[in-house]
Backbone as numpy.savetxt, mean C-alpha at the origin, in Angstrom:
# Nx Ny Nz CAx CAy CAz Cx Cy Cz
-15.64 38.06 -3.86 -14.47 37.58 -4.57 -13.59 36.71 -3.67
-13.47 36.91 -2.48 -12.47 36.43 -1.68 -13.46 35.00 -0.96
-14.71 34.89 -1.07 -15.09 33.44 -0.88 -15.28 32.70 -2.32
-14.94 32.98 -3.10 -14.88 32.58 -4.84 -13.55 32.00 -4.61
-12.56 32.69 -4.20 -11.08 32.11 -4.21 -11.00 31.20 -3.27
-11.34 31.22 -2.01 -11.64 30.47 -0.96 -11.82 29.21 -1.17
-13.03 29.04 -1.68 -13.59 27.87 -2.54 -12.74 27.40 -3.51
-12.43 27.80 -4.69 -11.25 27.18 -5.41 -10.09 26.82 -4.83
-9.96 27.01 -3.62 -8.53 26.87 -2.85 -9.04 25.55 -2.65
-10.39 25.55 -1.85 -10.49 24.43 -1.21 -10.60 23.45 -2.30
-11.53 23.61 -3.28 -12.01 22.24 -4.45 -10.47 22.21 -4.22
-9.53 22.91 -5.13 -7.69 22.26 -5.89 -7.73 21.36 -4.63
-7.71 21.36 -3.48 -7.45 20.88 -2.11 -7.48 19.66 -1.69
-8.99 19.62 -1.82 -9.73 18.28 -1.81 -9.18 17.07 -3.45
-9.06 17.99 -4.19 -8.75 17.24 -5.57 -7.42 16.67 -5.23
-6.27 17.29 -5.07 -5.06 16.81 -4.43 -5.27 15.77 -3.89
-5.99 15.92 -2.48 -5.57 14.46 -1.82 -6.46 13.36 -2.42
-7.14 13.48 -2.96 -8.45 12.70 -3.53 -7.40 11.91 -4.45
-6.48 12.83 -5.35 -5.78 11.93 -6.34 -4.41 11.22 -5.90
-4.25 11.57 -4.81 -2.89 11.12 -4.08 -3.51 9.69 -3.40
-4.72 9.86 -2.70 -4.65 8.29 -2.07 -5.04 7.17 -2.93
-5.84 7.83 -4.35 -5.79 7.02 -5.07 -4.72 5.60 -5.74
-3.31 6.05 -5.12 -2.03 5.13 -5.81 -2.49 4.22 -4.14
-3.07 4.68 -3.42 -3.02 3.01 -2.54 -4.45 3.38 -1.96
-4.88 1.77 -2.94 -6.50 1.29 -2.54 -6.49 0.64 -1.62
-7.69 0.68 -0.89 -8.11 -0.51 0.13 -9.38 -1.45 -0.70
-8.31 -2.12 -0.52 -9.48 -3.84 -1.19 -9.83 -4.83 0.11
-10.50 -5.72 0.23 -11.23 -6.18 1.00 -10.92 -7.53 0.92
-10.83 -8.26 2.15 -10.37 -9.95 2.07 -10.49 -10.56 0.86
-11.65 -10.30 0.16 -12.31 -11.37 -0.51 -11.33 -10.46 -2.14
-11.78 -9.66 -2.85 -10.69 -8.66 -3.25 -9.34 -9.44 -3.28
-8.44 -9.63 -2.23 -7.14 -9.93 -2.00 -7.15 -11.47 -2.82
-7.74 -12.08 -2.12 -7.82 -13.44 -2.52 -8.30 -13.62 -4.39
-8.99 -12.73 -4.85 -9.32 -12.92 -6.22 -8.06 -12.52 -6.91
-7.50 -10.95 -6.23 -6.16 -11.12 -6.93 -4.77 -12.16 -7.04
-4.85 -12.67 -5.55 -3.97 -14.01 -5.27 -4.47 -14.87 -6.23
-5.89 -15.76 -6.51 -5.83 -16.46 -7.27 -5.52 -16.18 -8.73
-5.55 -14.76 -9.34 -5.30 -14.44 -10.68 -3.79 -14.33 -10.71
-3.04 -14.89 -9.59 -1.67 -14.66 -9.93 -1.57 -13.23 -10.22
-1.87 -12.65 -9.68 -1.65 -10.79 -10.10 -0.29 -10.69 -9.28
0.54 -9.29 -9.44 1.74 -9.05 -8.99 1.46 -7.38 -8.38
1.66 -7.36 -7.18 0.98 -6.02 -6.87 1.92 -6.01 -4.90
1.63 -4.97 -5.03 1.81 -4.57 -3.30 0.68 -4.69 -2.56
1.00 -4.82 -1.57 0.22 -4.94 -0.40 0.65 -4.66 1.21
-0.48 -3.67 1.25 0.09 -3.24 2.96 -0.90 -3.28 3.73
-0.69 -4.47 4.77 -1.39 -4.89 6.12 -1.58 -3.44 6.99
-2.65 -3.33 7.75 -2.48 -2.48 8.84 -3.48 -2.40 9.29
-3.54 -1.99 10.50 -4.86 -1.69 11.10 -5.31 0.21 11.78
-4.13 0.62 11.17 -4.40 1.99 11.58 -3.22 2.38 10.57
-3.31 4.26 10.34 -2.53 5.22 9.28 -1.25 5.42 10.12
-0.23 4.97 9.30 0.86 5.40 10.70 2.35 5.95 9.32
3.43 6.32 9.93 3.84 6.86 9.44 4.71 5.79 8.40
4.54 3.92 8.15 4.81 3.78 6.81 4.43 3.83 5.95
2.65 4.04 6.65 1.55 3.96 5.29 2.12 5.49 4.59
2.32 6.56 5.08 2.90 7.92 4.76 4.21 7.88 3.63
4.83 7.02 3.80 6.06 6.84 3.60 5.94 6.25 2.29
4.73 5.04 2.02 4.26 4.42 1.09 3.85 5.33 0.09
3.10 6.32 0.27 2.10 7.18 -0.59 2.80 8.10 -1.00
4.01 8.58 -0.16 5.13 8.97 -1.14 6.03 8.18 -1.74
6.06 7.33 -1.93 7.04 6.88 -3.25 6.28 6.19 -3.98
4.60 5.73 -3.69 4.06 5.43 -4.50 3.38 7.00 -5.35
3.56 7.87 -4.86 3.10 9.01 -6.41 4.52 9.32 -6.56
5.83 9.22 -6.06 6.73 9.46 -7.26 7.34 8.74 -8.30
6.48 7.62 -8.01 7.05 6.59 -8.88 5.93 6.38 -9.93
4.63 6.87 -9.45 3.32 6.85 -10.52 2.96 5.48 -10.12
2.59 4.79 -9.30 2.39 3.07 -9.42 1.15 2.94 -8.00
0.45 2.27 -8.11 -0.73 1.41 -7.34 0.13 0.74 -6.29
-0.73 0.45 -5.23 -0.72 -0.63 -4.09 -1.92 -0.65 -3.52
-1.96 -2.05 -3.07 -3.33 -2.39 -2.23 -3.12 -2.17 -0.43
-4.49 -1.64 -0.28 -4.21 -1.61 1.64 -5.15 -2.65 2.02
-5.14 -3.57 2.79 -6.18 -4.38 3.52 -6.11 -4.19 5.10
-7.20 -3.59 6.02 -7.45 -3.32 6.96 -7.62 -4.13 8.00
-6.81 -4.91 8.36 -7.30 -5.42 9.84 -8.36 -5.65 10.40
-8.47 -4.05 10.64 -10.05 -3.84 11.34 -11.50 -4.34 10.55
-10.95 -4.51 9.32 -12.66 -4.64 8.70 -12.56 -5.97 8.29
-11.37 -6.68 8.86 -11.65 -8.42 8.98 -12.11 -9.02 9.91
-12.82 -10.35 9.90 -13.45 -10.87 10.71 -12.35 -11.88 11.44
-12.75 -12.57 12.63 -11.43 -13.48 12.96 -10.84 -14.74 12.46
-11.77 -15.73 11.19 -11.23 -16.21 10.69 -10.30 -15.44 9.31
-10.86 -14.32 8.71 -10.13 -14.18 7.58 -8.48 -13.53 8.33
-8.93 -12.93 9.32 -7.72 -12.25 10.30 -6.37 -13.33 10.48
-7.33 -15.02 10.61 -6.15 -16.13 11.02 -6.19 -16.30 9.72
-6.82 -16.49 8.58 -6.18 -17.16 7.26 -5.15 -16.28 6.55
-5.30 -15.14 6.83 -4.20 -14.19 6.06 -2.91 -13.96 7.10
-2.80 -14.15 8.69 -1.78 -14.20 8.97 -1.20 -15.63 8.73
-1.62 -16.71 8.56 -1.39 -18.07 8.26 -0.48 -18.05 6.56
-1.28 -17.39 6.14 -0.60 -17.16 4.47 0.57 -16.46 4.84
0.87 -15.19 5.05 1.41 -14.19 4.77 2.48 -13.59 6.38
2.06 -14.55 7.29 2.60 -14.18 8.56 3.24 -12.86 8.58
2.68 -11.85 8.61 2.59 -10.40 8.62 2.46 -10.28 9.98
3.23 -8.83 10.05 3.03 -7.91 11.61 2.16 -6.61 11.50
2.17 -5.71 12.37 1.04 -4.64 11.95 2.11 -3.57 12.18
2.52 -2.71 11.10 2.04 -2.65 9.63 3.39 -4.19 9.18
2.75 -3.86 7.62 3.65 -4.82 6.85 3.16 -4.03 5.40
4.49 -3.88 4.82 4.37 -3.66 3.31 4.45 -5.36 2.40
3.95 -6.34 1.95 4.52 -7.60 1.55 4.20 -7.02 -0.64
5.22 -7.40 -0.83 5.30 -8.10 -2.01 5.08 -9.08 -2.79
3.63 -8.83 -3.05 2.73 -10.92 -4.04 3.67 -10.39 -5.43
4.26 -11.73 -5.67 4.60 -11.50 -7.13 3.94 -13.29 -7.70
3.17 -13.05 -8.95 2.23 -13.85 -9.23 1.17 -14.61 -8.25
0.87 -13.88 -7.58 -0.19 -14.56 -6.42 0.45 -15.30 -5.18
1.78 -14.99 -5.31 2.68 -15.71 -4.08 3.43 -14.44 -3.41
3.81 -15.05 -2.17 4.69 -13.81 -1.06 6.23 -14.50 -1.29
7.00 -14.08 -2.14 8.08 -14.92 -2.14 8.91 -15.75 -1.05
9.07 -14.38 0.18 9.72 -15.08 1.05 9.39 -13.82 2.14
9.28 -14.05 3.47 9.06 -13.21 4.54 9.73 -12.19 5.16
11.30 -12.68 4.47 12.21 -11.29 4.77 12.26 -10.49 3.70
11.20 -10.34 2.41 11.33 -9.01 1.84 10.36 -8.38 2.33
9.37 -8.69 3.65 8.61 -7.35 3.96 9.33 -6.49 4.59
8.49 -5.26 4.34 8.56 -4.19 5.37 7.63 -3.99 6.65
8.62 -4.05 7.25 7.47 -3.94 8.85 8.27 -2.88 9.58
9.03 -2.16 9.34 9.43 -0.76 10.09 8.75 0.38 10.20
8.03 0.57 10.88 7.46 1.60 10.83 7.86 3.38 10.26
9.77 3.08 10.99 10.33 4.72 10.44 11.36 4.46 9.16
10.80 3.32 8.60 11.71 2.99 6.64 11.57 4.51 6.16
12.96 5.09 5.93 12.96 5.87 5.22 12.59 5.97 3.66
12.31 6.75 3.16 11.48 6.60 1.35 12.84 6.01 0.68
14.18 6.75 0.86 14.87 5.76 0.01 15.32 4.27 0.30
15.30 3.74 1.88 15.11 2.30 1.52 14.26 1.45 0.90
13.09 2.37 1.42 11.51 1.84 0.50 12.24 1.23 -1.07
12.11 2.46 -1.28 12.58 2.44 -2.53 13.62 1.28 -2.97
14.69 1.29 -2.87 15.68 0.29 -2.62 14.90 -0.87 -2.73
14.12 -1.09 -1.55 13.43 -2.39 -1.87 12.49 -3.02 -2.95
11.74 -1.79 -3.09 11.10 -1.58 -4.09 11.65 -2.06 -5.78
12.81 -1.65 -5.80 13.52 -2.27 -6.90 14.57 -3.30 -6.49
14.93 -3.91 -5.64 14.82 -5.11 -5.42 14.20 -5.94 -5.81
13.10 -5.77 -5.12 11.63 -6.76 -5.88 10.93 -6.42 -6.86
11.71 -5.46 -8.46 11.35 -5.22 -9.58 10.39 -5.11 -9.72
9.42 -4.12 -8.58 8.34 -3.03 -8.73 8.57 -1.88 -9.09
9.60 -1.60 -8.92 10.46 -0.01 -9.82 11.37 -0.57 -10.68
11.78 0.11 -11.87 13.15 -0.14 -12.59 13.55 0.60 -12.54
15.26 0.41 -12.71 16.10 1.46 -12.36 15.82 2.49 -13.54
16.38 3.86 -12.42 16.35 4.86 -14.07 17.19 4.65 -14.76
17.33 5.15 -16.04 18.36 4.91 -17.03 18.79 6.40 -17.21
């Protein structure tokens, strides 16, 4: 009985985080660029390692219920590495904001590593990815 519970501890466990990293995907250069050309409106966070904004991200992206994209550094090659800092002149990390396939302007990223969740946030509805509650 007590490895029966064990086990259900663990599946709920694994299910949890399984559905939590789901609100931020990792898409792939080529990925990024199909959404840029569809004019899509979405988040996006540069990085090359898990650090504590990607943390920071994944909580206010499940309390808010909403998606973001991660693109990895590491699994770019060195031209796509120079064409996306050329676009997007990003630091490591960077949260940026595409709204219709464009980065509006370079001072709404996030590149702090210790952004607390409610500036996130803040910004977040700034750049009318959250609406306010009513």
């Amino acid at each position: 009985m007590k490895k029966r519970y064990f086990l259900i501890v663990i599946l709920f466990t694994l299910l949890l985080t399984a559905c939590s990293s789901s609100k931020l995907s990792s898409i792939s250069y080529n990925e990024l660029k199909e959404k840029v050309n569809n004019k899509e409106t979405f988040v996006l966070y540069v990085t090359t390692k898990d650090n504590t904004l990607e943390d920071t991200l994944k909580n206010v992206l499940e309390k808010y219920d909403f998606k973001a994209y991660k693109i990895s550094l590491d699994d770019l090659n060195d031209s796509e590495k120079a064409e996306l800092k050329l676009k997007y002149s990003y630091e490591d990390p960077t949260i940026i904001f595409i709204i219709e396939g464009n980065d509006p302007t370079i001072l709404s990223h996030v590149t702090d590593s210790s952004i607390r969740s409610t500036d996130l946030i803040a910004r977040l509805k700034d750049m009318n990815f959250i609406k306010e509650e009513k």
